[in-house]
N, C-alpha and C positions, 0 to 999 in steps of 0.2 A: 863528400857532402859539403854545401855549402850552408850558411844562415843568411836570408835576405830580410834585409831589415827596413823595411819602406817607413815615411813618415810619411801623409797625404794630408789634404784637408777631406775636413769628414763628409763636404757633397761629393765626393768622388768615390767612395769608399764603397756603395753598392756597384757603380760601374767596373771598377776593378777585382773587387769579389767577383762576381755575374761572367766576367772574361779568364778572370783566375780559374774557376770552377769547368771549365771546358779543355784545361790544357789535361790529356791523358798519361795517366799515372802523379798528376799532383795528388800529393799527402795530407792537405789540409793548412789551415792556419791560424796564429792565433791575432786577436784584434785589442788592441786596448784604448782608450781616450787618454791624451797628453794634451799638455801644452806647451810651448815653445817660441823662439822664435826663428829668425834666419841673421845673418852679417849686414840687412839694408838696414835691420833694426837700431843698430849700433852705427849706425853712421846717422843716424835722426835727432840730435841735440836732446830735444825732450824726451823723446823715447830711452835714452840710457838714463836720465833720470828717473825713473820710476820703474818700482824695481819688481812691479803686477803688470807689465805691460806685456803679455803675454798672449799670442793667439791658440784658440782650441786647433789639434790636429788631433788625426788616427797614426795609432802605431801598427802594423801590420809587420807578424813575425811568422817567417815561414822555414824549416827546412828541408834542403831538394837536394838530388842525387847531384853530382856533377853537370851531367848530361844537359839537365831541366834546367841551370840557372841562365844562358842568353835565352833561351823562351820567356821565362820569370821574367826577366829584368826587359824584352820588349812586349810584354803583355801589359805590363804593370804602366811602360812609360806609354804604349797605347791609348788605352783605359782612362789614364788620370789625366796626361798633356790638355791644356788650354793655350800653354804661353805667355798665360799671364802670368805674376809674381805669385810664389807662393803653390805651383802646383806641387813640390815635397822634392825631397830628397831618398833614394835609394843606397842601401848600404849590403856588401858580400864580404860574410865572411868565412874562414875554415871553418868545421867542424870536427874535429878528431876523433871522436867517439859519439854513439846515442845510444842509451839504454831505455826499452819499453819495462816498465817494470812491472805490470802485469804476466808476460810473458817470458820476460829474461831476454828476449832477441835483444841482440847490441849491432850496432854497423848500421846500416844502411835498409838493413830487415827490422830496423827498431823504427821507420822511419814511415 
């Protein structure tokens, strides 16, 4: 099992839901509003002076079977791509265990 950890900006974030949502056997996901910035931020003089200069993104946290994350990670980079600055960053990582605690399933069946 892996954890994909998408940052997007938030006009993207029904379009990649919307294509998320079609890939068979995805689990679900969860979504949160962040702020952040990226590395061009810090190369901008005034922008590392101020320490609110912060732009709104979506956090999108999903985790998928093995199998599912090159699907994940080119639906995700489908979905969200413009090209321009600023379409987000994806992140994969292990998962070693998941427990549903409703039902006790652990592994991959908690998933």
């Amino acid at each position: 099992m892996n954890m994909v950890l998408a940052f997007l900006p938030p006009h993207r974030l029904d379009r990649v839901v919307l294509h998320l949502h079609r890939i068979p056997g995805f689990p679900g996901m969860t979504v949160s509003n962040a702020r952040g910035h990226g590395h061009e931020k810090l190369q901008d003089e005034s922008a590392r002076r101020r320490l609110d200069d912060f732009t709104d993104t979506v956090r999108l946290e999903t985790v998928v079977p093995d199998d599912l994350v090159d699907t994940v990670l080119s639906t995700i980079e489908e979905a969200a791509h413009t090209g321009a600055r600023g379409d987000g960053k994806v992140y994969v990582m292990p998962v070693t265990e998941a427990l549903r605690v409703k039902t006790g399933q652990r592994g991959e069946d908690a998933v």
